[in-house]
C-alpha positions in Angstrom: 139.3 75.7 92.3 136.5 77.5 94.7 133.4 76.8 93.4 131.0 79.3 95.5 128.3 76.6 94.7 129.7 74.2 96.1 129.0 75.4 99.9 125.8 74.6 101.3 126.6 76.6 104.5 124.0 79.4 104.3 125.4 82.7 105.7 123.1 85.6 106.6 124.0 89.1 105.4 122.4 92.2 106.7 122.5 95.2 104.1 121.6 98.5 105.3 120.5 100.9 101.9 119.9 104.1 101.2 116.7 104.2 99.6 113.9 102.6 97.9 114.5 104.7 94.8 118.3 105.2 95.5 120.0 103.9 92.3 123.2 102.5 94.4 121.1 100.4 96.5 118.7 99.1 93.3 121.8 98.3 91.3 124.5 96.9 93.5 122.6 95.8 96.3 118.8 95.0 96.1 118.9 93.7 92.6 121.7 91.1 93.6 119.7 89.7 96.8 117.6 87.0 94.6 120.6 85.5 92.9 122.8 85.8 96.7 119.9 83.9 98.2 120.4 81.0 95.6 123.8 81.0 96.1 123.2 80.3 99.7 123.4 83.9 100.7 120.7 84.8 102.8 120.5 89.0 102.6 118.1 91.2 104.4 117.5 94.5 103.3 117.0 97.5 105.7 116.2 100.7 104.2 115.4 103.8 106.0 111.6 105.5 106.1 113.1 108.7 104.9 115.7 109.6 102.3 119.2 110.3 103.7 119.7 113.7 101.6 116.5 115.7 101.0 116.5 118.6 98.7 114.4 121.7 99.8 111.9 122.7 97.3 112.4 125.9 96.0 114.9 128.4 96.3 115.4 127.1 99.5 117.4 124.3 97.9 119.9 127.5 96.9 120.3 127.8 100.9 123.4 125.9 102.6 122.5 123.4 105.2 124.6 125.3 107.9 122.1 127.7 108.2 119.6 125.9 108.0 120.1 124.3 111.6 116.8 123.4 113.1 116.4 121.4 109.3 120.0 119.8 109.6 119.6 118.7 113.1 116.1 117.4 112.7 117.4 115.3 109.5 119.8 113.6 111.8 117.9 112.5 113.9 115.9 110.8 111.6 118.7 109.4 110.4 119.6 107.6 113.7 116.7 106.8 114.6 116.2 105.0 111.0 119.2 103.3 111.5 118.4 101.6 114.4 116.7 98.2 113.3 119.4 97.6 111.2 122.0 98.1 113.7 120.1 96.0 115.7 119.8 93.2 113.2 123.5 93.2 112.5 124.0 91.3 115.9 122.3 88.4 114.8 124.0 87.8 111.0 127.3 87.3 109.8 128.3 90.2 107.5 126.8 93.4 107.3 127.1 94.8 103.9 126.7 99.0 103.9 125.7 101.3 100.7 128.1 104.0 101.0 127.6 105.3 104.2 125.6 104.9 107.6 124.4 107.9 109.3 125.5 110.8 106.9 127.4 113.7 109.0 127.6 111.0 112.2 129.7 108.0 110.3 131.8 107.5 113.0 128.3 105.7 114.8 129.1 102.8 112.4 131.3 101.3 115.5 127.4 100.1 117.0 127.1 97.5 113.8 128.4 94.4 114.0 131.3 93.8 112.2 132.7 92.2 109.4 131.4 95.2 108.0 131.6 95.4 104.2 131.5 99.0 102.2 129.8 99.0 99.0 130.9 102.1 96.9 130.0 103.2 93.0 131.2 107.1 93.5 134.2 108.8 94.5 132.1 109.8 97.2 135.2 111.4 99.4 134.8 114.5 97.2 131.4 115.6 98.9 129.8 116.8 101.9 129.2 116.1 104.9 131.8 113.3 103.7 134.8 115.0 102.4 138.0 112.9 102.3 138.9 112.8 106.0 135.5 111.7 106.5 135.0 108.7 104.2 139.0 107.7 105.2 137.9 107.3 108.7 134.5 105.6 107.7 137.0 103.3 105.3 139.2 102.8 108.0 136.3 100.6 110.5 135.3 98.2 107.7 136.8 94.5 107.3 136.4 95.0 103.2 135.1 97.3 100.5 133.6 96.6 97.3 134.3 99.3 94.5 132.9 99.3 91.0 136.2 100.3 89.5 139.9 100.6 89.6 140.0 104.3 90.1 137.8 103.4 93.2 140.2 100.8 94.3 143.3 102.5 94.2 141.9 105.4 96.5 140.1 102.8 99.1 143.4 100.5 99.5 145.0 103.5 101.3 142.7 103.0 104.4 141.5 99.1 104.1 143.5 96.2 103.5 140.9 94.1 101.5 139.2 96.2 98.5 137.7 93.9 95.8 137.0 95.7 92.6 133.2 94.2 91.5 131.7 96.2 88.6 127.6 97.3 88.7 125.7 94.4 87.3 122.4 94.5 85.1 119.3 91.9 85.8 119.2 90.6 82.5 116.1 89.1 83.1 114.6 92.6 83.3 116.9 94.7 81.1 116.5 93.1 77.6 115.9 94.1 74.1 112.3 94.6 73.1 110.5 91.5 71.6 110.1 92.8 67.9 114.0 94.1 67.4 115.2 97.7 67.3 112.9 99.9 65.3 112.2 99.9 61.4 114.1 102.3 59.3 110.8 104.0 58.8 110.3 104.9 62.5 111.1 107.6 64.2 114.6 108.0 65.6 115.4 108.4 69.2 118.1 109.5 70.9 117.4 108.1 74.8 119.1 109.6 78.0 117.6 108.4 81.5 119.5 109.7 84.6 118.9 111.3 88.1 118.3 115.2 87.9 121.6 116.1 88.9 123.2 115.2 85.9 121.3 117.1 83.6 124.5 119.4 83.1 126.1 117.2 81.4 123.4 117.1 78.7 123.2 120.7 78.9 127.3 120.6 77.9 126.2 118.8 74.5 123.0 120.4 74.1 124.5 122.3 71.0 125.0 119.3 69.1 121.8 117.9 70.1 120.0 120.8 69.1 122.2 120.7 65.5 121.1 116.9 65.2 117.4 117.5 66.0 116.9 120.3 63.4 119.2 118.3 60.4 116.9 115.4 61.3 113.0 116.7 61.6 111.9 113.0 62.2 114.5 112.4 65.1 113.7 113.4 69.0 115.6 113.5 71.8 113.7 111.6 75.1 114.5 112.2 78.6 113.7 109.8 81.4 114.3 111.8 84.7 112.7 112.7 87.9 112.4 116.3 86.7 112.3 118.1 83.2 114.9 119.4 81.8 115.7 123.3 81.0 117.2 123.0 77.4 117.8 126.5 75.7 118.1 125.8 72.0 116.6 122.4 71.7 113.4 122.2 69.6 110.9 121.9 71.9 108.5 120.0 69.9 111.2 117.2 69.5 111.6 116.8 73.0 109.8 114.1 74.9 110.4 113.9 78.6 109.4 110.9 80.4 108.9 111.0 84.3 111.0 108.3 85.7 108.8 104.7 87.3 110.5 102.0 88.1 107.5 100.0 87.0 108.3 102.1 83.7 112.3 102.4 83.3 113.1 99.2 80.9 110.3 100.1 78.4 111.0 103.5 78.3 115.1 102.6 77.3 113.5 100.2 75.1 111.8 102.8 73.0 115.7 104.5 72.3 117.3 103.9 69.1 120.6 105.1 70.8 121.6 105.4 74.5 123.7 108.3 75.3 125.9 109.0 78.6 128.0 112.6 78.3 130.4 113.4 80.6 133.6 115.6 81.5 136.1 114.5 82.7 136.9 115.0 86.3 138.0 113.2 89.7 134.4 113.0 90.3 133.3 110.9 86.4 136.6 108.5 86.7 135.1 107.2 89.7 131.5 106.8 88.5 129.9 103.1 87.8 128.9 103.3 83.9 125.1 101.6 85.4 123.5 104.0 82.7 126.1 102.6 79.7 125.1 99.1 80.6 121.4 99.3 80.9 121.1 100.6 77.4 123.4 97.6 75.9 121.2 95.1 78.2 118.7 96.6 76.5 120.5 96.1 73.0 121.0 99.9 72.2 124.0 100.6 70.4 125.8 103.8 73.1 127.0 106.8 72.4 129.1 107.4 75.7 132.3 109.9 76.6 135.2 107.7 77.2 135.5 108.7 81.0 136.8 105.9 83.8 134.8 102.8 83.5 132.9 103.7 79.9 136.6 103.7 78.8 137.2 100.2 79.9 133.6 99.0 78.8 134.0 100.7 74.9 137.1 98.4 74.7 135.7 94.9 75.5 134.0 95.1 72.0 132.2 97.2 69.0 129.2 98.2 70.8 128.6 101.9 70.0 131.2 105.3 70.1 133.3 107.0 72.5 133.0 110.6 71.5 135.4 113.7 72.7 133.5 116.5 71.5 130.6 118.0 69.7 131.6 117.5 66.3 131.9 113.9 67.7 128.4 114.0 69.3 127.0 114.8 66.5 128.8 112.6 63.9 128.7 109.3 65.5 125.1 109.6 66.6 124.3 110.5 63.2 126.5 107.4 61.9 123.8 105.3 63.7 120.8 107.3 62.3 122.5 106.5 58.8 122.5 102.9 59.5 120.5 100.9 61.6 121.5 98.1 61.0 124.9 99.1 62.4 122.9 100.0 65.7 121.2 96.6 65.5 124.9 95.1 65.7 126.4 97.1 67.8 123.3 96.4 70.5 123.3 92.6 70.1 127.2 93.0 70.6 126.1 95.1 73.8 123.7 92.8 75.4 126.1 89.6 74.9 128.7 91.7 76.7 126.5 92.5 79.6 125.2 88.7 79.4 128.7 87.3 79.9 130.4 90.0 82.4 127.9 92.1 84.1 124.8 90.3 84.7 123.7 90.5 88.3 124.2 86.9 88.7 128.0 86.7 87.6 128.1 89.9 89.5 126.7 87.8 92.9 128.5 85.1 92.3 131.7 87.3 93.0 130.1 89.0 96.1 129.4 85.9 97.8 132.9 84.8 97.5 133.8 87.9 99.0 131.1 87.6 101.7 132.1 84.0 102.4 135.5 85.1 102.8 134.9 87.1 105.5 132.6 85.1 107.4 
């Protein structure tokens, strides 16, 4: 049997990021690097000093980036030139692991780093721009492997590389973990928790009618938002929303103050190929979910009772007021949650699969 712990060779791995705040290289990369390094997998880390994709302030985020040229070609040049040490320090390990892409617009440039090269994907990231699906086929096509975080990933990928390995996002248990005195008393207030980048606030805003219906049945519940930027609800009682301005420092207490975490979404090319990262840090956190049964949530909902799939807003409404009802239902179905985390997608058994795969190739 290959046991990964077995081999003292110590390999070093080079892994060019996205971001310091970029939730694919938090998740799937940097978090992983402690547990790699024990494992005899010696990872550095080489993020660039400005973020890949900028948004304009203003309305001159409304503007497309083709005319906007000055701006577009002055961000790609940053780009390369915050590329460079890692390209350079490629030449001197023995994999270079890649979050998503290199140079955004200029992939093809990943033929100056040192191969094996290994992709690291959690989106179906061929549907945007500048990648687009004859982009990220070509980028697919110069890399020795790719690591996916689901099937629906997989079965795209293995059209232009021969070795995908499907690895799902894992959780640092270590950090992400139920608060010390238990879920709170039936006497509390109740809190229905949602933490996400600003993009997705529109699927919130698609289940913002049941929200609203749940907040105004329920005068002691509140609905808290963990973001980068406050949401623009229409109907939902102001003075039972509580956003929260997303720190890292911050993040686990702030999930740790839900009584339920919630993840909408519809259903699209785009949500079957999303990582369920959100799903799982509420259950590390031992929330019971309330989740739409999309691509990996699907999969996760069936490993064991650990909150509700819901379809629609009768459903949104229902099974988050099921857990309102009965807290010590929540209570169960987050200690089910965190066990399942513990045992199939904590970031160690999550490295201990990547450094098989780095091994391999090296």
């Amino acid at each position: 049997m290959y046991e990964i712990a077995t081999l003292k060779t110590d390999l070093r791995v080079v892994a060019l990021t996205a971001g310091h705040e970029d939730p694919a290289s938090r998740f799937r990369i940097r978090q992983n690097i402690p547990h790699l390094g024990r494992l005899g997998i010696k990872v550095r880390e080489f993020t660039p000093f400005v973020t890949q994709y900028p948004e304009l302030p203003g309305r001159l985020g409304r503007i497309r980036r083709r005319y906007l040229l000055p701006l577009a070609v002055t961000q790609t040049a940053l780009n390369v030139i915050a590329r460079i040490p890692g390209t350079m320090a490629s030449y001197k390990a023995d994999v270079t692991w890649i979050s998503r892409s290199y140079i955004p617009a200029m992939e093809q440039a990943i033929r100056l780093v040192k191969k094996p090269r290994v992709l690291d994907v959690d989106d179906a990231i061929w549907l945007t721009t500048p990648f687009g699906a004859r982009t990220a086929a070509r980028f697919a096509r110069q890399m020795n492997a790719i690591v996916v975080a689901n099937h629906y990933l997989a079965d795209w990928y293995s059209n232009y590389c021969d070795r995908v390995f499907v690895i799902s996002g894992g959780i640092d248990i270590a950090r992400f973990r139920p608060r010390p005195d238990g879920m709170q008393s039936q006497d509390s207030k109740f809190v229905i928790g949602w933490t996400g980048t600003s993009g997705n606030f529109r699927e919130l805003y698609k289940i913002e009618v049941a929200l609203a219906r749940f907040l105004v049945d329920h005068p002691d519940a509140r609905l808290c938002i963990v973001s980068n930027t406050q949401p623009e609800f229409k109907i939902v009682p102001q003075a039972q929303l509580e956003f929260r301005r997303w720190r890292e420092a911050d993040e686990v207490a702030d999930i740790q103050d839900f009584n339920v975490g919630i993840m909408p979404l519809h259903d699209s090319e785009w949500t079957r190929g999303k990582n369920s990262n959100k799903m799982l840090c509420y259950m590390a956190c031992g929330l019971p979910v309330v989740v739409s049964p999309v691509g990996t949530n699907k999969e996760i909902l069936e490993i064991g009772k650990i909150g509700f799939g819901a379809t629609s807003l009768d459903d949104w409404y229902e099974l988050v007021n099921q857990i309102y009802c009965n807290r010590d239902l929540g209570t169960s179905l987050g200690a089910n949650g965190h066990d399942i985390v513990a045992q199939n997608f904590s970031a160690q058994a999550v490295s201990e699969q990547l450094a098989k795969v780095f091994r391999k190739l090296a």
